[in-house]
N, C-alpha and C positions, 0 to 999 in steps of 0.2 A: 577445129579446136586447136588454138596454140599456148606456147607456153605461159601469156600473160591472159588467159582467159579467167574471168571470173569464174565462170562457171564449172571450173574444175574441184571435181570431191574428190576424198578418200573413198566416199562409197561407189563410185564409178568405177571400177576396178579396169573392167574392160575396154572403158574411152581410155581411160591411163595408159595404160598397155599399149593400144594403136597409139597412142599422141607422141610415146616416149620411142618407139619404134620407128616412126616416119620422124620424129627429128634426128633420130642418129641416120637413117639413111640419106637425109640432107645435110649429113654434117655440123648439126649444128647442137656441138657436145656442151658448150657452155649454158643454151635454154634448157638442157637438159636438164646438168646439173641444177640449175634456176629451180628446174621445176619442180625435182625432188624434195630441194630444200623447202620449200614452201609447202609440200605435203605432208611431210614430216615433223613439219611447225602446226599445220591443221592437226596433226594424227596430235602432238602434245597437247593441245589447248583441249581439245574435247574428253582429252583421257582427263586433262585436270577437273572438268565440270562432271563428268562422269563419277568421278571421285570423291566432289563436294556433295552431291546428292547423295550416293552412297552413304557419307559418314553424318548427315543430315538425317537422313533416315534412321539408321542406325540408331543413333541420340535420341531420338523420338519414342522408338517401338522401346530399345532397351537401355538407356541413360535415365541419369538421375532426372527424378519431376519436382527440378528448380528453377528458381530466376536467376541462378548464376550464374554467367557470363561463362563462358568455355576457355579453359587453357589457349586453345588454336584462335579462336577470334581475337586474344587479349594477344598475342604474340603478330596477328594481322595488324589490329591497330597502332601495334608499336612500329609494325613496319613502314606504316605508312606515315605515321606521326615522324619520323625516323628521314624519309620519304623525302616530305613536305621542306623539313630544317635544311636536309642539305640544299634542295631548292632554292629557296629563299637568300642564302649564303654569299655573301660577296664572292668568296673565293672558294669554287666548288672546290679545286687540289687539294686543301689544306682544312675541306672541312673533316670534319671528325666524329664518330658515333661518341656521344655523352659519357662519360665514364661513369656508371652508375655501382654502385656498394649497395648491396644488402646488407644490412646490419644483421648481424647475430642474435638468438638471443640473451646470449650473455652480457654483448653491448647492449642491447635494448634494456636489458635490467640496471646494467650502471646505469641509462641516460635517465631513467625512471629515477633512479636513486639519487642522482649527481644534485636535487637542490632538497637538505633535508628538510623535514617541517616539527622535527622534537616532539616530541610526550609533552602533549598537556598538562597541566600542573594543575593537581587534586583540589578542589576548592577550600579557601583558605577556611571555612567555618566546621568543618569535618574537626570531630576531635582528635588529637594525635596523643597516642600512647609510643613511649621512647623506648626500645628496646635495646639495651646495652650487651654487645658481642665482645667480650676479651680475651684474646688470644690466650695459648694455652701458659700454664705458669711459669714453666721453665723457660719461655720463649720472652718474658718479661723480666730477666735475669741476666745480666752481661757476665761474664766468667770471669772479668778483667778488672772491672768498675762494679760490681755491684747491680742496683735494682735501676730497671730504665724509666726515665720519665714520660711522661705524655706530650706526643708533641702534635696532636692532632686527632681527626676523627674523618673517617670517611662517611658522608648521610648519603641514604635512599630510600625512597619510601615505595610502600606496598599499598594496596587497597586491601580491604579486608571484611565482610561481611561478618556482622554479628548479629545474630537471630535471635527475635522477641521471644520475650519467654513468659510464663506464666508465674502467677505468684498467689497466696492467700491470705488477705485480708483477715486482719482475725480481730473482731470488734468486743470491746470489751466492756462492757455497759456497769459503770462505779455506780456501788449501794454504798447511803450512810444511815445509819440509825444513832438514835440517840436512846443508849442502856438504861440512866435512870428512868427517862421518860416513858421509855417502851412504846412511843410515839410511833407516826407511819414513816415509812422508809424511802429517802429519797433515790432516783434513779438516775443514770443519764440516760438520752432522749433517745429512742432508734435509730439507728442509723436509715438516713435517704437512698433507696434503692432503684434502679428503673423499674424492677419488675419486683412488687410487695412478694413480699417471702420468695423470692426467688433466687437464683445460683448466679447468674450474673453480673460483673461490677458494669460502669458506664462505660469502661474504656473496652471492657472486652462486647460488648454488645453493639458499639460504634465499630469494633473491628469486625463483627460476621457480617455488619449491613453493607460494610465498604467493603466486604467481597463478594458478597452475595448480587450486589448491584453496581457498583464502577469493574471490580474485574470480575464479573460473569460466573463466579466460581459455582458450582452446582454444592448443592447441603454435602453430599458424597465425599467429593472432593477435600471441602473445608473442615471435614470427620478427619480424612487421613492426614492433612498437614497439622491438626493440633494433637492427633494422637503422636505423633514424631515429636512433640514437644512435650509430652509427658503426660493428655489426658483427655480420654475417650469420651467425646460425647455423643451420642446418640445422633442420627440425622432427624430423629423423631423432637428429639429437645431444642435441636437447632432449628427448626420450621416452628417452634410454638415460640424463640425468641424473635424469629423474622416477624412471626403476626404481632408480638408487641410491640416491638421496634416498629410496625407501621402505627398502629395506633399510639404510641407517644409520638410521632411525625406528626400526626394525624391535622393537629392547627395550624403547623405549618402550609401542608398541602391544601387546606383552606383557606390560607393566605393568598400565596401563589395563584387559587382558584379566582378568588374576588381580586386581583391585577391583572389577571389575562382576560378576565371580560371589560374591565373598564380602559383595558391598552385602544389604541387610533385603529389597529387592525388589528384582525383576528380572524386567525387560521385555523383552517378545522377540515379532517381525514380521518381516517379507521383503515385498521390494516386487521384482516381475521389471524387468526391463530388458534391452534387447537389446544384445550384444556381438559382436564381428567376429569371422568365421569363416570365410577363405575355402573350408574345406572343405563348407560347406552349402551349398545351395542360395539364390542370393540376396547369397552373402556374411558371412551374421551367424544368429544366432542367439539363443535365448530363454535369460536367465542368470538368477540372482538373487543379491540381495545381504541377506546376515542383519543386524539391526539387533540389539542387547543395550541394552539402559539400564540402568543400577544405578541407584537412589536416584533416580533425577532427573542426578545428577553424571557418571558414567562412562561414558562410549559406545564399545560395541565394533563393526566392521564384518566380515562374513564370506563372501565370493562362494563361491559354488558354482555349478557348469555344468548342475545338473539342479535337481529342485525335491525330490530323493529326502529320505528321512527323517533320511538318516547325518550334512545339513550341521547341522540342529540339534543332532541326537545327539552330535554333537563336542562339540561348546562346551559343552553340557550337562551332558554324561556325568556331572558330578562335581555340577553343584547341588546345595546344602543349601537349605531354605528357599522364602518364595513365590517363584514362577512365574506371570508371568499373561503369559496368551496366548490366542490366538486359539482356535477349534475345530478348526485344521489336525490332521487324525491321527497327521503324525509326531509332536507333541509326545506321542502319549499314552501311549508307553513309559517314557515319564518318570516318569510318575505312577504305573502299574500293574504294572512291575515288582516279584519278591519284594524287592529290597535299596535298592526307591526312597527316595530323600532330600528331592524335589523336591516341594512342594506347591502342588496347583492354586489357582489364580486366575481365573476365565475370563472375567470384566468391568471394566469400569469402577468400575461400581457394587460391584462386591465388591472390590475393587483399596483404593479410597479408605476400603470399613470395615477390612477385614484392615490396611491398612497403617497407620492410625493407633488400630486398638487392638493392634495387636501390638508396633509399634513401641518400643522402649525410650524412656522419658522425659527420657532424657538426650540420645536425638538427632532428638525431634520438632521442638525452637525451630530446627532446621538444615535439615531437610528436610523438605519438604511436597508432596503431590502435588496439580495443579490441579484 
């Protein structure tokens, strides 16, 4: 074995020892030194990968369990990005590491700030009420001259919420009689109510429906924001206005009904949901509620207490035209009947071809399905 052998370890301890011995007895101190050097360059390189694994490990069993890139790799890559540039570099002397600035975050908040975008301006149809501030009286008084003139106004405005409020109606129905005659006595006519003899005017009975059904408000709820306004009603009074308020709807949603069956298509699903029943067990019960879409435009809703075939079978009975629906089997009387009108649909995928090659030309630029 000599100084330029491959095959020399660090783990050989003992070939080292003879190797390094018999060349100092041949004098020859220079493969010595050679030889150390290079074991000493072995002994760092393995300490480095011994190391890696180490802190590899480590990171594994007890580091964070993320995808984010480690401090030390992000400092490797720069090194070697760092690496590559001076490489590349016409003139390695005079190349030079990048001079890189982290911003602060205080500079980061100027550079955020540095291009303004101003306050929106209040829409101009908003009423404005002017509120006049005059400084104190003394302060409008020169010592010298007398009283000071006006020579300007500085404006800025505020937003301002004002909360609806309640008020009472108070109807007053004129009698005339005629004293010689002692004739019958004329009246004015009753006043037009939604609900005959009842407490509600139109605009407050349009405001429990528009919360009860666009914002979700539970009866509870809309008990405590009108008692905040000066007057308690019942959640018992408010559920027996929701039930007339549906029955004066009531033609409307039969409108609606007879457009979403005569629409080019038409959509139809059930979603369950449980309703109150103190006769079950529990209290409530499994309901469901039928969905119709015509065209995209028309939506009709239809509860039924079971999930039997007769709630589609209703609203249906009469379809002409596509039908797309799910695989439920009560739909399938629809289709398989001798005198059926209704024709299947049963995907997405065929929904979007049937509906825009069938479609008449004159009402595809209006309706389109997603």
């Amino acid at each position: 074995m000599n100084a330029a052998s491959p095959t020399t370890t660090t783990s050989d301890i003992a070939g080292i020892r003879q190797l390094l011995v018999g060349l100092l007895a041949d004098g020859k101190d220079a493969e010595v030194v050679d030889l150390v050097v290079r074991l000493l360059e072995q002994l760092r390189q393995d300490n480095q990968r011994l190391q890696q694994r180490l802190e590899k490990l480590l990171c594994e069993r007890l580091g964070r369990k993320s995808e984010k890139i480690p401090a030390g790799q992000l400092r490797l890559f720069l090194e070697e990005a760092l690496a590559a540039a001076g490489e590349d570099a016409t003139d390695p002397e005079e190349a030079t590491a990048p001079d890189v600035k982290i911003p602060t975050p205080v500079e980061r908040l100027k550079k955020k700030r540095a291009k303004p975008t101003g306050r929106r301006p209040f829409p101009a149809n908003l009423p404005r009420e002017e509120i006049v501030l005059e400084p104190p009286g003394e302060e409008t008084t020169c010592a010298l001259h007398g009283a000071k003139v006006v020579i300007g106004q500085e404006r800025s405005e505020m937003l301002e919420w004002v909360p609806g409020h309640f008020k009472v109606l108070v109807q007053l129905r004129t009698k005339y009689a005629c004293r010689p005659c002692e004739g019958e006595i004329a009246i004015g006519p009753v006043a037009l109510k939604p609900i005959e003899a009842g407490m509600p005017g139109f605009g407050l009975l349009a405001d429990v429906l528009v919360k009860k059904y666009a914002d979700h408000l539970p009866l509870h709820r809309m008990r405590g924001i009108y008692r905040r306004h000066g007057v308690d009603l019942p959640v018992s009074t408010l559920a027996h206005w929701v039930e007339c308020g549906a029955e004066l709807l009531g033609p409307i949603a039969r409108a609606i009904e007879r457009e979403t069956l005569v629409a080019h298509v038409v959509q139809a699903d059930d979603t369950g949901l449980r309703v109150l029943d103190r006769a079950k067990q529990g209290g409530s019960k499994r309901g469901h509620i039928w969905s119709y879409v015509g065209d995209r435009i028309w939506v009709s809703f239809a509860y039924t207490p079971t999930w039997e075939a007769k709630g589609p079978w209703k609203f249906l009975a009469d379809r002409v035209g596509w039908l797309q629906a799910d695989a439920y089997k009560g739909y399938d009387r629809l289709y398989t009947r001798p005198e059926a009108t209704a024709v299947e649909v049963g995907c997405w995928a065929h929904a979007r071809r049937y509906y825009f090659e069938a479609l008449p030309s004159d009402r595809r630029a209006g309706v389109a399905l997603a």
